[in-house]
SESEDREN-230713 format. One record per residue (C-alpha): y, x, z; residue in one letter; residue number from 1. Coordinates in Angstrom, 2 decimals, m for minus. Example, Ala and Ser with C-alpha at 12.3 -4.5 7.8 and 13.67 -1.06 7.14 Angstrom:
<pts>
       Y       X       Z residu num
   m4.50   12.30    7.80      a   1
   m1.06   13.67    7.14      s   2
</pts>
This chain:
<pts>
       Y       X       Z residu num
  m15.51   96.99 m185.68      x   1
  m13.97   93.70 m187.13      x   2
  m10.64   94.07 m189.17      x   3
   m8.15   91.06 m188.02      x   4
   m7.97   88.28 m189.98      x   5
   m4.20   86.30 m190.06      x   6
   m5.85   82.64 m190.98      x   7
   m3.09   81.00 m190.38      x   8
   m1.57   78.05 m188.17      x   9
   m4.66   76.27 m186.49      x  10
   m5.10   72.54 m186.03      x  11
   m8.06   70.30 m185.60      x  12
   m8.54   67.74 m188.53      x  13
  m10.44   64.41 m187.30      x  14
  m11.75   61.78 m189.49      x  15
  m10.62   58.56 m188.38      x  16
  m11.00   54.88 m188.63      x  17
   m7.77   53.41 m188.39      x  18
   m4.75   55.84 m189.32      x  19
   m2.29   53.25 m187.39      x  20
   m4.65   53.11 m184.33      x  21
   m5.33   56.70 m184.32      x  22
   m1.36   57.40 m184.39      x  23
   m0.32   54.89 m181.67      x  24
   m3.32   56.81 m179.40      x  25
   m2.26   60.28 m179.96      x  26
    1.68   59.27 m179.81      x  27
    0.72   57.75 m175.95      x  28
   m0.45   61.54 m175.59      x  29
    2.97   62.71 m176.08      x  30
    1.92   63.57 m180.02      x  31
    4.64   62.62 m182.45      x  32
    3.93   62.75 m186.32      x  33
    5.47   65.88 m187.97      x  34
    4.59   65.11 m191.85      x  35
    2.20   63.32 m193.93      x  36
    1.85   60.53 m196.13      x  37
    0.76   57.11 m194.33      x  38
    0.18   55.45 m197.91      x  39
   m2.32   58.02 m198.63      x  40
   m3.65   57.69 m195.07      x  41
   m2.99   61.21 m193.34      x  42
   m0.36   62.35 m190.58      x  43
    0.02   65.25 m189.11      x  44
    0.71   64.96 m185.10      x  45
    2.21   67.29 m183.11      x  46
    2.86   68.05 m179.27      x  47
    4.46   71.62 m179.02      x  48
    2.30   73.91 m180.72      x  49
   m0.35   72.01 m180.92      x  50
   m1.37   70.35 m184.23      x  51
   m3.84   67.56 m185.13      x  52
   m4.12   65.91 m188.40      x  53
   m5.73   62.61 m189.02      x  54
   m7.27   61.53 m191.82      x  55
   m8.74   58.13 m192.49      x  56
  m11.67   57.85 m195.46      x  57
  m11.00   61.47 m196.96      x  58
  m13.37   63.67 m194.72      x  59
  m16.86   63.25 m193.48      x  60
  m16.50   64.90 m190.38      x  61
  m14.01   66.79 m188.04      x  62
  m13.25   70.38 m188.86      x  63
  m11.39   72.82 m187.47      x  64
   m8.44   74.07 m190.22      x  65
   m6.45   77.03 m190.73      x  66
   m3.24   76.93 m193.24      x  67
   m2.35   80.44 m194.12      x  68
    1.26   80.92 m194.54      x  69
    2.96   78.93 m191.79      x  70
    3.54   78.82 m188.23      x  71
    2.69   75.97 m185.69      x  72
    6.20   74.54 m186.16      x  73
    5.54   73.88 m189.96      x  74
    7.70   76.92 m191.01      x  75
    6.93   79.31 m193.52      x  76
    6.28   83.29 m192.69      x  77
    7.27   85.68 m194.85      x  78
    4.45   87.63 m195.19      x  79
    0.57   86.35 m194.74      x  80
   m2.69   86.75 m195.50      x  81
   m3.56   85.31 m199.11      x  82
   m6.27   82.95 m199.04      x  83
   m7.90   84.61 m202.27      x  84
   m7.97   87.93 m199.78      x  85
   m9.60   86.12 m197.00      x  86
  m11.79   84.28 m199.72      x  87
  m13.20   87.90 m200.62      x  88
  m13.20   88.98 m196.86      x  89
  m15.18   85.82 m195.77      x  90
  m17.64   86.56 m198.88      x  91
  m17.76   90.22 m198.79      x  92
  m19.34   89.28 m194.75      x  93
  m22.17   87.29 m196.08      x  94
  m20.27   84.04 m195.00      x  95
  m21.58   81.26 m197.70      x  96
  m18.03   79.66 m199.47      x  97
  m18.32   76.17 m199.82      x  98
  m15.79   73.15 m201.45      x  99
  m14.09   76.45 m203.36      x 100
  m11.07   75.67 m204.91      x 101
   m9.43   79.24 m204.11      x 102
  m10.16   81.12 m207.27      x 103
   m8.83   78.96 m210.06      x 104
   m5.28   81.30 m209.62      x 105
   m4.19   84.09 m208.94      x 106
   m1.50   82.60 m206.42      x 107
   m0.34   79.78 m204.78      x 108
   m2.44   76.33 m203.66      x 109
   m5.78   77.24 m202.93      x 110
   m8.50   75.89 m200.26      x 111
  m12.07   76.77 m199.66      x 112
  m14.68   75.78 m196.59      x 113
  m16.99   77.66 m194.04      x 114
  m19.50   76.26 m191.72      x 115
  m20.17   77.91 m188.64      x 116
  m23.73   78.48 m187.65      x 117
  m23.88   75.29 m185.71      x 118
  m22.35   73.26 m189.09      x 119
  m19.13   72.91 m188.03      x 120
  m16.80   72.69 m190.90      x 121
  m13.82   74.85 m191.15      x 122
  m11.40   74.41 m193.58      x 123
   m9.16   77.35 m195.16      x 124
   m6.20   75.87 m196.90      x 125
   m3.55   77.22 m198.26      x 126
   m0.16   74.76 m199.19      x 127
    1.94   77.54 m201.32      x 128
</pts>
């Protein structure tokens, strides 16, 4: 039996061309941007509770992403899953860590990356 795993709010993270165009296309979806930093080229959009970051010339590919500690509106929860716990979880399953930057503290900012068995990408990262 599988223990749970709290991983976080979800959201999809797509590499894109154009920031700009990308925004315009997603706000015609009824997506409005919640935060980010256009001068670094990255928004987060949102529509309800769902969440899609884009992210023009920092990723390869899309990846699915989980950011322990907050909620789909942004908000922090009071308690959560560590990412250095899941870290240990993920590794203790025989589930290969990649892009770790988790274990250079003990708490606080951390991220690290799985790929499922087809290669998709999913980033774990943690803001706080």
């Amino acid at each position: 039996m599988q223990l749970s795993m709290q991983l976080g709010t979800f959201s999809i993270s797509l590499t894109v061309r154009d920031l700009q165009a990308s925004r315009s296309f997603y706000e015609k979806l009824g997506f409005s941007a919640s935060c980010g930093d256009e001068a670094e080229n990255w928004l987060i959009m949102q529509n309800g509770d769902q969440l899609i970051g884009l992210f023009q010339g920092m990723f390869e590919r899309n990846m699915l992403t989980f950011n322990p500690g907050w909620d789909q509106q942004g908000n922090q929860l009071e308690t959560f899953t560590d990412i250095r716990e899941l870290h240990q979880r993920l590794s203790a399953s025989d589930i290969p860590i990649e892009q770790d930057e988790s274990c250079a503290s003990e708490a606080g900012p951390a991220s690290f990356i799985v790929t499922d068995p087809d290669g998709n990408p999913i980033l774990i990262d943690q803001h706080r």
